[in-house]
C-alpha positions as CSV (number, residue, x, y, z in Angstrom):
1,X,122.7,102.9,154.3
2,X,125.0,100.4,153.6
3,X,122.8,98.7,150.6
4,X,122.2,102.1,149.3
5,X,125.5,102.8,148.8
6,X,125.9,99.5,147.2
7,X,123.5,99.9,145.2
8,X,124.8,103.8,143.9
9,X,127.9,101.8,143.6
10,X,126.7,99.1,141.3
11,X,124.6,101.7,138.9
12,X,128.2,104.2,139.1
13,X,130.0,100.6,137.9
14,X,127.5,100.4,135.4
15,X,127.6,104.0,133.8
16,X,131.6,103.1,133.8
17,X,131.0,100.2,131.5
18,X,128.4,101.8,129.3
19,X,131.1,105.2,128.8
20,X,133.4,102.1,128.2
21,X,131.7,100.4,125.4
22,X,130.8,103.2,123.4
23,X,132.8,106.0,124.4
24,X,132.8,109.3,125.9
25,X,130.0,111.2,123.1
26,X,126.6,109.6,121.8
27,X,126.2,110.2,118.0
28,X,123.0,112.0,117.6
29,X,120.9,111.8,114.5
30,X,117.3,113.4,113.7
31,X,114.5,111.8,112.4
32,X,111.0,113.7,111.2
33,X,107.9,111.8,109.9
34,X,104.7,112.0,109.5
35,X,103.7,108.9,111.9
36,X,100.1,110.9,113.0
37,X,97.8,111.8,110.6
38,X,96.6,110.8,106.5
39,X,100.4,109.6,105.9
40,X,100.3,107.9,108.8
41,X,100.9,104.6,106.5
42,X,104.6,106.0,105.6
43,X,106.1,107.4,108.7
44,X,104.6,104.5,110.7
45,X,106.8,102.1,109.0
46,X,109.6,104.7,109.0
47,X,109.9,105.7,112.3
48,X,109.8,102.0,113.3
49,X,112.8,100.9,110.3
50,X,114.6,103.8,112.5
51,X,114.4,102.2,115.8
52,X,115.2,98.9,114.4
53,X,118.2,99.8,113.0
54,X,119.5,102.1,116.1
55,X,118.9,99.3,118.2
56,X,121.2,96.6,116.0
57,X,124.2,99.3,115.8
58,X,123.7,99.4,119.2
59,X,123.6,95.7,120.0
60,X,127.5,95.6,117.8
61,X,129.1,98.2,119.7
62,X,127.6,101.1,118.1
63,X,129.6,103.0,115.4
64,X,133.3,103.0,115.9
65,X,132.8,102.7,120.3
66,X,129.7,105.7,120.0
67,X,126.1,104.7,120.5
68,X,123.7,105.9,118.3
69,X,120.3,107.9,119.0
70,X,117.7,109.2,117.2
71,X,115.8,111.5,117.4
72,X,112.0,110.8,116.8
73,X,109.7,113.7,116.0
74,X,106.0,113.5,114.5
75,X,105.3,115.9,112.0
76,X,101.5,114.7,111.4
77,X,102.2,115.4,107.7
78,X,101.9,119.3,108.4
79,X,105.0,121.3,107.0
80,X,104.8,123.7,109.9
81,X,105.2,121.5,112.3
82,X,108.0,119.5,110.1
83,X,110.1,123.1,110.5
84,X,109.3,123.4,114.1
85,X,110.9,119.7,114.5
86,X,113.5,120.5,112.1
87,X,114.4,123.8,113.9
88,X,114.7,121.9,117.2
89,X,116.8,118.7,116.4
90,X,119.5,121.4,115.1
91,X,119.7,124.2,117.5
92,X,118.4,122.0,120.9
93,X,119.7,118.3,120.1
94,X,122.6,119.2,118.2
95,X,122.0,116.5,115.6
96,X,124.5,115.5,113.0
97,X,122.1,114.3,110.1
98,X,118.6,114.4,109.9
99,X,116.6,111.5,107.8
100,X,113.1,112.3,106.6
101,X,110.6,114.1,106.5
102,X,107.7,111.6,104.8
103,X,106.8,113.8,102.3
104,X,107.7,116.1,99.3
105,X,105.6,118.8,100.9
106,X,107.3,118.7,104.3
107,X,110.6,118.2,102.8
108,X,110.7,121.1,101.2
109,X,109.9,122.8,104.3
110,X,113.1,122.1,106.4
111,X,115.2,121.8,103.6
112,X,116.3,125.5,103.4
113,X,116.5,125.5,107.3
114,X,119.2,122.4,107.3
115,X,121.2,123.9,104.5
116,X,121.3,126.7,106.1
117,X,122.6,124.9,109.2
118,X,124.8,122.8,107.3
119,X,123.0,119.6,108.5
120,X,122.4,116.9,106.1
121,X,118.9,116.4,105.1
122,X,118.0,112.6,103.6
123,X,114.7,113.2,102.7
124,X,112.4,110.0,102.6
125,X,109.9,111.5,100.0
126,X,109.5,111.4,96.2
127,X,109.2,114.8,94.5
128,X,112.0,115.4,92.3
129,X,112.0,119.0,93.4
130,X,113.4,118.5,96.6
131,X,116.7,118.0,95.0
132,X,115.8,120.0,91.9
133,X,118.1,121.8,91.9
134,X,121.0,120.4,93.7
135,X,121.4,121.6,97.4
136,X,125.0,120.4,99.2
137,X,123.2,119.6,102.1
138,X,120.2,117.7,100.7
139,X,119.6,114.3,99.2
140,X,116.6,112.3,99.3
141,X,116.0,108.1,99.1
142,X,113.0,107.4,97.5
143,X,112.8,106.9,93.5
144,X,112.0,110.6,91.8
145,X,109.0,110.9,90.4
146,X,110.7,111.6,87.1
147,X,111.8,108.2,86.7
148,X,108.2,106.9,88.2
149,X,106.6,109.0,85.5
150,X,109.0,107.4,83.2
151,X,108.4,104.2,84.0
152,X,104.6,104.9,83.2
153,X,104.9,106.0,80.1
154,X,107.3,103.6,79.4
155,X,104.3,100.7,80.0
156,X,101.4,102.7,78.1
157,X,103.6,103.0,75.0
158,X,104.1,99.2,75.2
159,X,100.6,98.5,75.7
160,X,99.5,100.9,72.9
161,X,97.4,103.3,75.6
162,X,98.2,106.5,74.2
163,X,95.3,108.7,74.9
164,X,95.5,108.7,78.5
165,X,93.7,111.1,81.2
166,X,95.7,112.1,84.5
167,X,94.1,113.0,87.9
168,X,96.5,114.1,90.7
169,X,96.0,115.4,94.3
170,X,96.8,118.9,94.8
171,X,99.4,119.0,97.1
172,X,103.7,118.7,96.3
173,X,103.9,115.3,95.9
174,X,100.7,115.3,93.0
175,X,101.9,118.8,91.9
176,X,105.5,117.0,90.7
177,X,103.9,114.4,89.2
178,X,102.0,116.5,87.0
179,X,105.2,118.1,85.9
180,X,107.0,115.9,85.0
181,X,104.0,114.4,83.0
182,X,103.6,117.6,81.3
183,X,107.5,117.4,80.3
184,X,107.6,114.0,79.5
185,X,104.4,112.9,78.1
186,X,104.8,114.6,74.4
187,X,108.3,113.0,74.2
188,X,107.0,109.9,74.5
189,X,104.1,110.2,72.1
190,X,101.4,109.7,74.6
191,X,98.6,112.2,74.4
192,X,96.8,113.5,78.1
193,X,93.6,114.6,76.8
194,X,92.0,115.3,80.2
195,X,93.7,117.1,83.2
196,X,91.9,117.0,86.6
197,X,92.8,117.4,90.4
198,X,91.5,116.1,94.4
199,X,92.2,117.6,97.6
200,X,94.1,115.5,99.9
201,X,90.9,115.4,101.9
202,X,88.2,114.4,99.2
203,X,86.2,111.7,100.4
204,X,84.7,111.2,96.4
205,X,85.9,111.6,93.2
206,X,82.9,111.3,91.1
207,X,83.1,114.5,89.8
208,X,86.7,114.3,88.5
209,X,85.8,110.6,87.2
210,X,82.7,111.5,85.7
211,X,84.3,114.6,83.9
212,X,87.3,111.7,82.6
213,X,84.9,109.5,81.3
214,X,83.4,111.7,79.0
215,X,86.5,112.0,77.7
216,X,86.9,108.3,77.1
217,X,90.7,107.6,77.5
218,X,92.4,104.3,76.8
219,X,94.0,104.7,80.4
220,X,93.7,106.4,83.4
221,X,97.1,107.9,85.2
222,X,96.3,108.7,88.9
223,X,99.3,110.6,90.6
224,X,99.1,110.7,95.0
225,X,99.3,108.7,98.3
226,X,96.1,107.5,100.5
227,X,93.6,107.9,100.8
228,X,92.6,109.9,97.4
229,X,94.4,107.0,95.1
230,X,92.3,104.2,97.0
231,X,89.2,106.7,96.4
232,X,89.7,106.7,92.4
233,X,89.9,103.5,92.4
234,X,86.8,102.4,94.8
235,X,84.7,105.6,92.8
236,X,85.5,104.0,89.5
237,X,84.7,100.3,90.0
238,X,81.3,101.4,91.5
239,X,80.8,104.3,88.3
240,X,82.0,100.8,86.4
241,X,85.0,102.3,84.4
242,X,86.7,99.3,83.0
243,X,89.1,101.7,81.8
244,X,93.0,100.8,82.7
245,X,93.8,102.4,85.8
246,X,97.6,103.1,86.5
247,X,98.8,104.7,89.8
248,X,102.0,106.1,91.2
249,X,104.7,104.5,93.4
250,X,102.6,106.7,96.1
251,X,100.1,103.5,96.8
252,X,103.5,101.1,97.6
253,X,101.7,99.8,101.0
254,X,99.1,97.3,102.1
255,X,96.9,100.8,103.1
256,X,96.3,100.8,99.2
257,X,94.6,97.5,99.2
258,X,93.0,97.9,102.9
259,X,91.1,101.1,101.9
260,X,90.4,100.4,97.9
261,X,89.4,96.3,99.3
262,X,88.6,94.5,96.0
263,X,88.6,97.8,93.5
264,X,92.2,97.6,94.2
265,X,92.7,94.4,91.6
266,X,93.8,95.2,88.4
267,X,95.8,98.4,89.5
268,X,99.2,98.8,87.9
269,X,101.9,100.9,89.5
270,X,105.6,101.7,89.8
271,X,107.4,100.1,92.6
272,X,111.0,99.4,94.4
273,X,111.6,95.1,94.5
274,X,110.8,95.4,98.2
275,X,107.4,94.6,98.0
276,X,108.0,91.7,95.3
277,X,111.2,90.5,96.5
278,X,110.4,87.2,96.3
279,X,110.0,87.2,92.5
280,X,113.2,88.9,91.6
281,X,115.7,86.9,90.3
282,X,118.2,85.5,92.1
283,X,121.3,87.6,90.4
284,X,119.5,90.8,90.9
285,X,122.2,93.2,93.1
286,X,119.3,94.3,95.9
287,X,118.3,90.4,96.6
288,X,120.7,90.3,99.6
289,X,119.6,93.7,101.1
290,X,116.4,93.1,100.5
291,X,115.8,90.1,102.2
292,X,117.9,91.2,105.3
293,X,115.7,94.1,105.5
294,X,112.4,92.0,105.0
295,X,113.6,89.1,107.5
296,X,114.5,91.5,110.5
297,X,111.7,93.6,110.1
298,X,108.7,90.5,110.0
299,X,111.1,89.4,112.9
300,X,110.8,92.3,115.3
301,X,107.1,93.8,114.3
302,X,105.8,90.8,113.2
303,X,104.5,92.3,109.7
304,X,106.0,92.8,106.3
305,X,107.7,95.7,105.5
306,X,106.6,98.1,103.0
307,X,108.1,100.8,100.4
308,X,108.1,103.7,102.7
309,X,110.6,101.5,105.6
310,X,112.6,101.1,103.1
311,X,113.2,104.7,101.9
312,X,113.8,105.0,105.9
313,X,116.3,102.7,105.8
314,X,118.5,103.7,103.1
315,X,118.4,107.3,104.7
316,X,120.1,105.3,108.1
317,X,122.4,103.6,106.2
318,X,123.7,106.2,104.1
319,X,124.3,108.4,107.4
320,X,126.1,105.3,109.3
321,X,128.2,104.7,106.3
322,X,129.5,108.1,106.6
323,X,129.7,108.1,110.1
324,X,132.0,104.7,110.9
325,X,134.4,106.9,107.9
326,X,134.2,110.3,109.4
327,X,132.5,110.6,112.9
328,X,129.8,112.8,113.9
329,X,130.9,116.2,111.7
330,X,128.2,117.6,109.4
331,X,130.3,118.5,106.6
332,X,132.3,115.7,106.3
333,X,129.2,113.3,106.7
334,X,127.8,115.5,103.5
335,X,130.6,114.9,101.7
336,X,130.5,111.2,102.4
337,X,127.2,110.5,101.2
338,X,127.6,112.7,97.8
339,X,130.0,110.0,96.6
340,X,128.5,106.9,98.2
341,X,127.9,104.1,95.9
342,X,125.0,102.0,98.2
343,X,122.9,98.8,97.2
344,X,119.6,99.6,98.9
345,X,116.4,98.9,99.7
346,X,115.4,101.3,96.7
347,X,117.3,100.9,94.5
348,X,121.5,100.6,93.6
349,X,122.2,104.2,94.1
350,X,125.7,105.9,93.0
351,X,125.3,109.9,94.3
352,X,127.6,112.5,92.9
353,X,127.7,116.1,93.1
354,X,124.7,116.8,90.2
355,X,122.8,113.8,91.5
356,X,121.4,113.9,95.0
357,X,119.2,111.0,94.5
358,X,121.6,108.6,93.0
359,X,118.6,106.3,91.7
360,X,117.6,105.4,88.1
361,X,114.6,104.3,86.4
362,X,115.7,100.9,86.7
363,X,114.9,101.3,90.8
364,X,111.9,100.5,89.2
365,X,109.3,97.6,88.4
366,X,106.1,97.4,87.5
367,X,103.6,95.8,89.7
368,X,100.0,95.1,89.8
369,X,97.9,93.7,92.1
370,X,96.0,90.6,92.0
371,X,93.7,88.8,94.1
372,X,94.2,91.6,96.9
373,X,98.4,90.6,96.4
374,X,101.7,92.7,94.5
375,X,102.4,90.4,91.6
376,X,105.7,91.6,89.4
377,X,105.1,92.1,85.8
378,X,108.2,93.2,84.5
């Protein structure tokens, strides 16, 4: 009885010290990503960039004497289940913030519910349209496709590839690219003389390549994230296109390379300096963030980081910014990140009230891959 009540004792001494250190409330934040599933390849790294940086607030002291959770919810890429998890952080958990969802597709999906709710919604996807127009309560990491499509066109009028075809998978993410292709393409004096589509679960594009190639473009302009991209690229080196094939920042993983194997070489795509950081030049403003990220990641999971953990971690910051200046409120953390000036991990952003991403198209370079490897080119 005796050691019992030691024991109750020494665990009652410890909740004491805990309360101590970080004070009497935990800040909650929710996280949502697609860690099960096709897009497995961006929430895995995201949910784990998450747990990293919870755990190193948490070894400091926390935020201002609060320890900081999250809130880890799969959404297997499937936008009902993104709303469900959505829906629950808010009314259940009572979280702050939410960071995430994955995708453009799931994004858009619990975006009406947290501005609704008044929570702020950092979404870790790419389609311009989730911030298109400006909501208060939604802002979103990764480079916009508008820029990424810029940024294309950008390298096909230097290269003199102006008759170009473009194949995109059919869901939100492939949908925007298109878009913006549409809009942009004619300003830029580069002419799309074949249109043509995949499911998110095709397993071949011969068809759609077949159809391209009788149109003979000087480039080909795939827009979408694995495994269709890796597909179009395996499906033309065996049809033996030697046509110029230029993807999105959708393929900004080692997935790209695992599933394409050697069709992958010669690919040219839009990317954050993450994955090349160590070709940037030493002056460049990200170089310090981006090698803190890189080190501490290899140094916990014992593989590079990617892209996608990247968006994941500008999402955290930008909430734990706000937070050490204003404490767990919604509203006031809102209002935090619209005029937060941050180098990240994609980019130097600078939000405002008309600009919920904050990012340029200099958050971009263009990479290609060589010998199975991300080599910079400009």
């Amino acid at each position: 009885m005796k050691r019992a009540l030691i024991v109750l004792g020494a665990a009652a001494l410890l909740a004491v010290a805990w309360t101590s250190a970080y004070g009497a409330e935990t800040y909650k934040i929710g996280a949502i990503f697609s860690i099960t599933g096709a897009n497995a390849p961006l929430g895995v790294p995201e949910k784990d960039t998450v747990e990293m940086i919870v755990e190193q607030i948490n070894k400091t002291g926390g935020i201002n004497g609060h320890k900081l959770e999250a809130i880890v919810m799969d959404d297997a890429g499937d936008e009902t289940k993104a709303n469900l998890a959505a829906k629950k952080l808010i009314e259940s958990d009572k979280v702050c913030a939410i960071v995430g969802p994955s995708l453009t597709g799931t994004s858009l999906a619990v975006a009406a519910g947290a501005q609704a709710a008044r929570i702020p919604l950092i979404s870790c996807a790419a389609g311009a349209v989730i911030v298109t127009p400006t909501k208060p309560y939604v802002f979103k990491t990764a480079q916009s496709d508008i820029h990424a499509v810029a940024k294309v066109l950008d390298y096909l009028k230097a290269h003199d590839l102006t008759r170009v075809a473009f194949l995109n998978v059919t869901n939100a993410f492939g949908k925007s690219g298109k878009d913006q292709m549409q809009k942009q393409s004619p300003r830029a004096g580069i002419r799309v003389i074949a249109w043509d589509e995949f499911g998110d679960k095709d397993t071949n594009m011969t068809a759609q390549l077949t159809r391209i190639r009788g149109k003979n473009p000087q480039a080909v302009v795939c827009w979408g994230t694995n495994p269709g991209p890796a597909l179009v690229a395996r499906d033309m080196k065996a049809l033996k296109m030697k046509t110029p094939l230029i993807m999105s920042h959708g393929i900004a993983n080692k997935k790209f390379i695992e599933l394409a194997g050697d069709a992958a070489d010669g690919v040219i795509f839009p990317a954050g300096r993450l994955i090349v950081v160590n070709e940037i030049a030493r002056n460049e403003p990200q170089r310090k963030a981006l090698l803190g990220y890189a080190a501490a990641f290899k140094k916990k999971y014992g593989r590079d980081p990617d892209t996608f953990g990247g968006h994941a971690w500008d999402a955290v910051m930008l909430v734990v910014r706000a937070m050490r200046k204003v404490g767990d409120d919604p509203a006031k953390i809102r209002d935090e990140v619209e005029k937060t000036r941050l180098v990240g991990i994609s980019g130097v952003f600078a939000f405002s009230p008309t600009d919920h991403n904050g990012l340029g198209k200099d958050a971009f370079v263009m990479v290609q891959i060589k010998n199975g490897k991300w080599k910079m080119l400009t």
